[in-house]
C-alpha positions as CSV (number, residue, x, y, z in Angstrom):
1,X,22.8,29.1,9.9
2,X,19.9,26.6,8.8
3,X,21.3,23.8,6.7
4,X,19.1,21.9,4.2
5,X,19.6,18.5,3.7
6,X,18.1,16.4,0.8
7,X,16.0,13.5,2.2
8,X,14.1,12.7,-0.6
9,X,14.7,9.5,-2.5
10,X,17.3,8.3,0.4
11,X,16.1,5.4,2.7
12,X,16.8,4.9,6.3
13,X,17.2,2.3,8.4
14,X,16.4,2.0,12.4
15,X,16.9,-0.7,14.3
16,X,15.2,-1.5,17.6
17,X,16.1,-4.3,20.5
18,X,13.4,-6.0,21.7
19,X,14.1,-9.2,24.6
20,X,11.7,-12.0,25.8
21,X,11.9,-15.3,27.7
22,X,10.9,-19.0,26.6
23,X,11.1,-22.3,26.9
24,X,11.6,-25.1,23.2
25,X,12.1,-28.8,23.0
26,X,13.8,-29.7,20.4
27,X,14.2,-32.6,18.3
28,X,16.9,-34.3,15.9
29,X,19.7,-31.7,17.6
30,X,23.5,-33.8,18.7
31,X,23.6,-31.6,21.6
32,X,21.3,-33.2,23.7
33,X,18.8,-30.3,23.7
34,X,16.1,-32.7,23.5
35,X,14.7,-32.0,26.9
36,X,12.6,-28.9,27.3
37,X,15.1,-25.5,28.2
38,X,14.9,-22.4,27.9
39,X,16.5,-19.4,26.8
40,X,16.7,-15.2,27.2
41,X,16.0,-14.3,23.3
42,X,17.4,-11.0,21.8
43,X,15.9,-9.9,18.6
44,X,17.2,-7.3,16.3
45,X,14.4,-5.5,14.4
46,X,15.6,-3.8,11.8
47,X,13.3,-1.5,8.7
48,X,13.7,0.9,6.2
49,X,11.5,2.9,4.4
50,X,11.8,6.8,4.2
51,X,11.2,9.8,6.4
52,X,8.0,12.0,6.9
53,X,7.6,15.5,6.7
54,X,8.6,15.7,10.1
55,X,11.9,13.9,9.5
56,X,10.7,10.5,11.5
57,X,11.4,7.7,9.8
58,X,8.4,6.3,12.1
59,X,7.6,7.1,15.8
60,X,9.5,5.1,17.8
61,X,7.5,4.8,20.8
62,X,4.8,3.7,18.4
63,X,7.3,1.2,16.5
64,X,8.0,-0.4,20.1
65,X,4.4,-0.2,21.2
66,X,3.2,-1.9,18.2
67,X,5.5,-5.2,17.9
68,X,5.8,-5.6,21.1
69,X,1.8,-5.7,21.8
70,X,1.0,-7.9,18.9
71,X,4.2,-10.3,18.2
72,X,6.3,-10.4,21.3
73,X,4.3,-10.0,24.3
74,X,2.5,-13.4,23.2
75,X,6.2,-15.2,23.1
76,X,7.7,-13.8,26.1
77,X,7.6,-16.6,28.9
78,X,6.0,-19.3,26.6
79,X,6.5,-22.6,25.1
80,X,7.7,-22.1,21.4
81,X,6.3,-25.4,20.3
82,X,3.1,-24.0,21.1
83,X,3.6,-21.0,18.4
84,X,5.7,-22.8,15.7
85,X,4.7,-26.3,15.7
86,X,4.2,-28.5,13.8
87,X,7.7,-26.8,13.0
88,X,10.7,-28.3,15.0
89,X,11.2,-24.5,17.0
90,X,15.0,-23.9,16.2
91,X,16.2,-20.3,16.3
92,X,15.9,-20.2,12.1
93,X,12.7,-21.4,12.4
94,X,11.9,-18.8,15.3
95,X,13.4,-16.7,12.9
96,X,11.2,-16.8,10.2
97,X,8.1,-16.7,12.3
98,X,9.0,-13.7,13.5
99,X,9.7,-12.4,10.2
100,X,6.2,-13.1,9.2
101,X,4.8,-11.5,12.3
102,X,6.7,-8.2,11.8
103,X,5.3,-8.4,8.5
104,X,1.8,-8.5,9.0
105,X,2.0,-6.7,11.6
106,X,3.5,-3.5,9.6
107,X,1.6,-4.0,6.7
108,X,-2.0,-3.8,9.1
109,X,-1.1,-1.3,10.8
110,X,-1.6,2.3,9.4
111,X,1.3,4.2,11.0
112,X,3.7,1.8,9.1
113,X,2.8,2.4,5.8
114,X,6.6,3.8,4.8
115,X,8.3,0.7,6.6
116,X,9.2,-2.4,5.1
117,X,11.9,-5.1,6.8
118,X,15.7,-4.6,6.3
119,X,16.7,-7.4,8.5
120,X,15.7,-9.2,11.8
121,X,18.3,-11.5,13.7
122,X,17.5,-13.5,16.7
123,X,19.8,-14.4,19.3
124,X,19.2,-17.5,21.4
125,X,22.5,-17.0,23.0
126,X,25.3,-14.2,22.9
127,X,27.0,-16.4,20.7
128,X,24.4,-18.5,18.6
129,X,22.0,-16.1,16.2
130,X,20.0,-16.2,12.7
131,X,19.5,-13.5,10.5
132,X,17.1,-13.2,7.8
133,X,17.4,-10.0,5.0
C-alpha cells in the first residue's frame, strides 16, 4: 500500500562532511601557536530549504560537486593567511569565511535555489570547533 506523505510547507535539513588540509600562523594566541602549523579541518555543512517534485531536497552529488570545486578545493593544502588576511585566520574567523563562501556560492548557482544555510561548524581539531547558525 502507497502512503502519502505531506511535504509541503515542511523544511529539511541535510548535512554534508567535507575535509581539507592547511597550514595558519597565528598571532596574539597564549598557546604558543605563533609559529606556522597546520591542521586536518572538518567542516560540517549544513542547509535547509524544501524538497522538489522528486522528493530531493537537492542532488547531492551536485551539492558536493559544487562547494567543493568553488570553496574548498582552493583551501585544501594552503596557507590560510593567504585567504583570510588581513584577518588573524583563527577557526571563528575560518568560520565565517566559509560561511560567506557557501553563501555565494548557493545563491549563484542555479541548482540551489531552494537552499539556504542551517548551520556550518568547523573543526580544527576533534576537540576544538566553531559553529555559526
Amino acid at each position: 500500500m502507497k502512503q502519502d506523505y505531506d511535504f509541503i510547507g515542511k523544511e529539511v535539513y541535510m548535512t554534508k562532511r567535507f575535509s581539507f588540509s592547511a597550514a595558519h600562523q597565528l598571532s596574539g594566541s597564549t598557546r604558543h601557536n605563533d609559529q606556522l602549523h597546520g591542521h586536518n579541518y572538518t567542516v560540517s555543512v549544513t542547509v535547509k530549504g524544501f524538497l522538489n517534485k522528486d522528493g530531493f531536497l537537492i542532488d547531492f552529488d551536485k551539492f558536493e560537486s559544487l562547494l567543493y570545486t568553488h570553496v574548498f578545493f582552493k583551501l585544501d593544502h594552503s596557507v590560510l593567511n593567504d585567504h583570510l588576511e588581513p584577518l588573524n585566520p583563527t577557526v571563528e574567523v575560518l568560520t565565517l569565511y566559509l560561511y560567506n563562501e557557501i553563501e555565494t556560492c548557493l545563491r549563484i548557482c542555479e541548482c540551489t535555489e531552494n537552499l539556504k544555510i542551517a548551520e556550518i561548524t568547523v573543526y580544527e581539531t576533534d576537540s576544538f570547533s566553531a559553529t555559526i547558525k
